[in-house]
C-alpha positions as CSV (number, residue, x, y, z in Angstrom):
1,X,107.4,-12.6,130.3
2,X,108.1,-15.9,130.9
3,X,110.6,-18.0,128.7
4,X,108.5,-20.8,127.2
5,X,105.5,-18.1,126.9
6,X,107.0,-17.2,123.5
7,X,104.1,-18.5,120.8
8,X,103.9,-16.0,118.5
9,X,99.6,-15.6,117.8
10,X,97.6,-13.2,115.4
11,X,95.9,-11.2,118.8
12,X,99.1,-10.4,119.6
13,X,99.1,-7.9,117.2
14,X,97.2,-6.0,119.7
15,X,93.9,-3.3,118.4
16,X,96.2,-1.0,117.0
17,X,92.7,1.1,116.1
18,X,92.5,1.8,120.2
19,X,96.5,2.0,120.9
20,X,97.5,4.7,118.1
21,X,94.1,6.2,118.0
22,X,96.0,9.2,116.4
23,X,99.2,7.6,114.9
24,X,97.4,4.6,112.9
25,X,98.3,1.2,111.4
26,X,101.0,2.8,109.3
27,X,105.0,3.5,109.9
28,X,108.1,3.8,107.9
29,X,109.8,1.4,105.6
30,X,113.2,2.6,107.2
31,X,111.6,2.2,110.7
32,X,110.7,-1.6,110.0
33,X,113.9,-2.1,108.7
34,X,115.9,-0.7,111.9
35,X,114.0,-3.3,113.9
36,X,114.3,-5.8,111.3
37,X,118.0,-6.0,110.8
38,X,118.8,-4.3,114.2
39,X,117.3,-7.8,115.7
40,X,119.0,-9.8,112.8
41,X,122.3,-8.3,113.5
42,X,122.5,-8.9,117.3
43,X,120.9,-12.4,117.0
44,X,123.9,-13.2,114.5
45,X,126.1,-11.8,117.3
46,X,124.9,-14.3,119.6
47,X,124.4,-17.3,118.0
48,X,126.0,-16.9,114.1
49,X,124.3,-15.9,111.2
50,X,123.4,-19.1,109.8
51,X,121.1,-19.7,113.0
52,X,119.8,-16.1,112.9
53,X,118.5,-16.9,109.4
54,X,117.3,-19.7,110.5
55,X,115.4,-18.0,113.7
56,X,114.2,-15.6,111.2
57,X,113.0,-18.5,108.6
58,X,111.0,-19.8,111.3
59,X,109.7,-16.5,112.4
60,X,108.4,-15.6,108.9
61,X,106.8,-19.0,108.8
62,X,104.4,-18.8,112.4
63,X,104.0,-15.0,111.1
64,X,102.6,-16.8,107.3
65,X,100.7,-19.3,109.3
66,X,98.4,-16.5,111.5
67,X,98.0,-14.0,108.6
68,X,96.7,-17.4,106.6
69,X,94.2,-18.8,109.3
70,X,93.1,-14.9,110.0
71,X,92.9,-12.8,106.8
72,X,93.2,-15.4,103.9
73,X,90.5,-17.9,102.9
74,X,91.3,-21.4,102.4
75,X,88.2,-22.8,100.7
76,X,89.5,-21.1,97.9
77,X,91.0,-23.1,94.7
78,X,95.3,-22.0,93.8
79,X,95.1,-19.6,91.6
80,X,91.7,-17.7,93.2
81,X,94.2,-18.1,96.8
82,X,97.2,-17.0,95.6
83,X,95.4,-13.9,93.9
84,X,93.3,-13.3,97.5
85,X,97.4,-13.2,98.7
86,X,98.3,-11.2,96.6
87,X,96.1,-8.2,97.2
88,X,96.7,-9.0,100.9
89,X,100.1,-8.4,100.5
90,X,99.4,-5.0,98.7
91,X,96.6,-3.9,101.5
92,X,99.3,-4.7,104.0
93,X,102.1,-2.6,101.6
94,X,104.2,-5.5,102.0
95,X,105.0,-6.2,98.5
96,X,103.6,-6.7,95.1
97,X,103.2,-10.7,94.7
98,X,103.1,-12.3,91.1
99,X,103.1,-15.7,90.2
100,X,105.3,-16.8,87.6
101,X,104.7,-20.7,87.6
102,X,101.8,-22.9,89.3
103,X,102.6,-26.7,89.2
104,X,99.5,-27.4,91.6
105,X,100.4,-31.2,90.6
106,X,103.7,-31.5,91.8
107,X,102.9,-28.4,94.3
108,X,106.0,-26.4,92.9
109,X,105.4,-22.7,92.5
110,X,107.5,-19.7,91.0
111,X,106.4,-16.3,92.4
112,X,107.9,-12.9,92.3
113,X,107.4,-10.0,95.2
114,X,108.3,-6.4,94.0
115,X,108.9,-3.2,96.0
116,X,109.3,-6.2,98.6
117,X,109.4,-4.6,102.6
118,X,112.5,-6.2,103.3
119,X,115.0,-5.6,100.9
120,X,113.7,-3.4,97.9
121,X,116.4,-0.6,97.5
122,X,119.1,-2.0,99.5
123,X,122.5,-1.7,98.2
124,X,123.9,-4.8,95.7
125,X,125.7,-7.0,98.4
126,X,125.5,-10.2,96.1
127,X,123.6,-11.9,99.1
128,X,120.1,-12.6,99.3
129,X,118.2,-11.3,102.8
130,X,114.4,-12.0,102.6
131,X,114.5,-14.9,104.9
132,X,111.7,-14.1,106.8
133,X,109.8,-14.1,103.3
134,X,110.9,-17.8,102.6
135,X,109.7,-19.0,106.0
136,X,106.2,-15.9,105.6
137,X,105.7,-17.8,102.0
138,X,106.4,-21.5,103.4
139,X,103.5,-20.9,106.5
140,X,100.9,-19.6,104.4
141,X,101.1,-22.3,102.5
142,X,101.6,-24.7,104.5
143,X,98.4,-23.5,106.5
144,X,96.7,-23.2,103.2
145,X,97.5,-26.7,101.6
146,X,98.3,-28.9,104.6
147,X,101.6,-29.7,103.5
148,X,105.1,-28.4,104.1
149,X,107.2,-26.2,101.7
150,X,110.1,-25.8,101.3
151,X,111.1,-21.8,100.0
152,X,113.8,-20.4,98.4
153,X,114.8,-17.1,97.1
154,X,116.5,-17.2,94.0
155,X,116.4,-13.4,93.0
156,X,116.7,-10.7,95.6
157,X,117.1,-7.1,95.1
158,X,120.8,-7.1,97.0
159,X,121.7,-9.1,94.7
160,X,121.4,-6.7,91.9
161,X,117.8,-7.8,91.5
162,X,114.8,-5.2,90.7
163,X,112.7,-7.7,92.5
164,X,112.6,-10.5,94.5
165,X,112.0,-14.3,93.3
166,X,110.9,-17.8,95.3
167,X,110.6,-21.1,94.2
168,X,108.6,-22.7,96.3
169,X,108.4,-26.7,96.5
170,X,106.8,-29.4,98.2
171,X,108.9,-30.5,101.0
């Protein structure tokens, strides 16, 4: 592949149907999370770990972007939108999104994401890891809305946390 031929698109997800005809569209938490923090770890090795958060920021936010132009409708008002994500998220067994606060004036949001893919039943470490949430939250919604966001977690489950929190503001 070449080098600038790196633009991450829904199709290429591939027809997992016709590739794992006997396998299916499911795996392993633990297997995700090999791949997960096996990439995180040797990107921090290369280039530090602030930048590897950052890579995986961005990542979560083109991933956000294509679920929201391909699976999520966007005629839909706030709250009818972010209750379409959240049984998304649950179809996909990526997590159990709630929302805690909806400001749709200032476009500031508080939601919660329990039994979360990335991080629910890691060991406390004190540190939060769901950076590729913050940047899967900040593309859906900026696909959604028009706008940029900026995410944050504030809770996570290595922190101590039974689930994870965001606040999510209007950049």
């Amino acid at each position: 592949m070449k080098e600038d031929n790196f633009n991450f698109q829904w199709t290429d997800v591939g027809d997992i149907a016709l590739g794992r005809p006997t396998m299916g569209n499911t795996t392993y938490v633990s297997v995700y999370r090999m791949l997960q923090f096996s990439v995180r770890s040797a990107m921090a090795q290369e280039i530090g770990g602030i930048a590897a958060q950052r890579v995986f920021y961005n990542a979560g936010k083109m991933a956000g972007r294509e679920l929201c132009n391909n699976m999520l409708n966007k005629d839909l008002d706030a709250c009818q939108f972010f209750s379409q994500l959240s049984t998304v998220l649950e179809d996909f067994n990526i997590g159990i999104l709630k929302t805690e606060k909806m400001d749709d004036e200032k476009l500031n949001y508080t939601v919660t994401l329990e039994e979360d893919l990335d991080c629910s039943g890691l060991p406390d470490t004190q540190e939060t890891v769901c950076g590729w949430d913050e940047g899967f939250i900040a593309g859906i919604l900026q696909e959604y809305m028009g706008v940029d966001f900026l995410v944050k977690e504030i809770d996570c489950w290595s922190q101590g946390q039974k689930l994870c929190r965001f606040e999510i503001k209007k950049a």
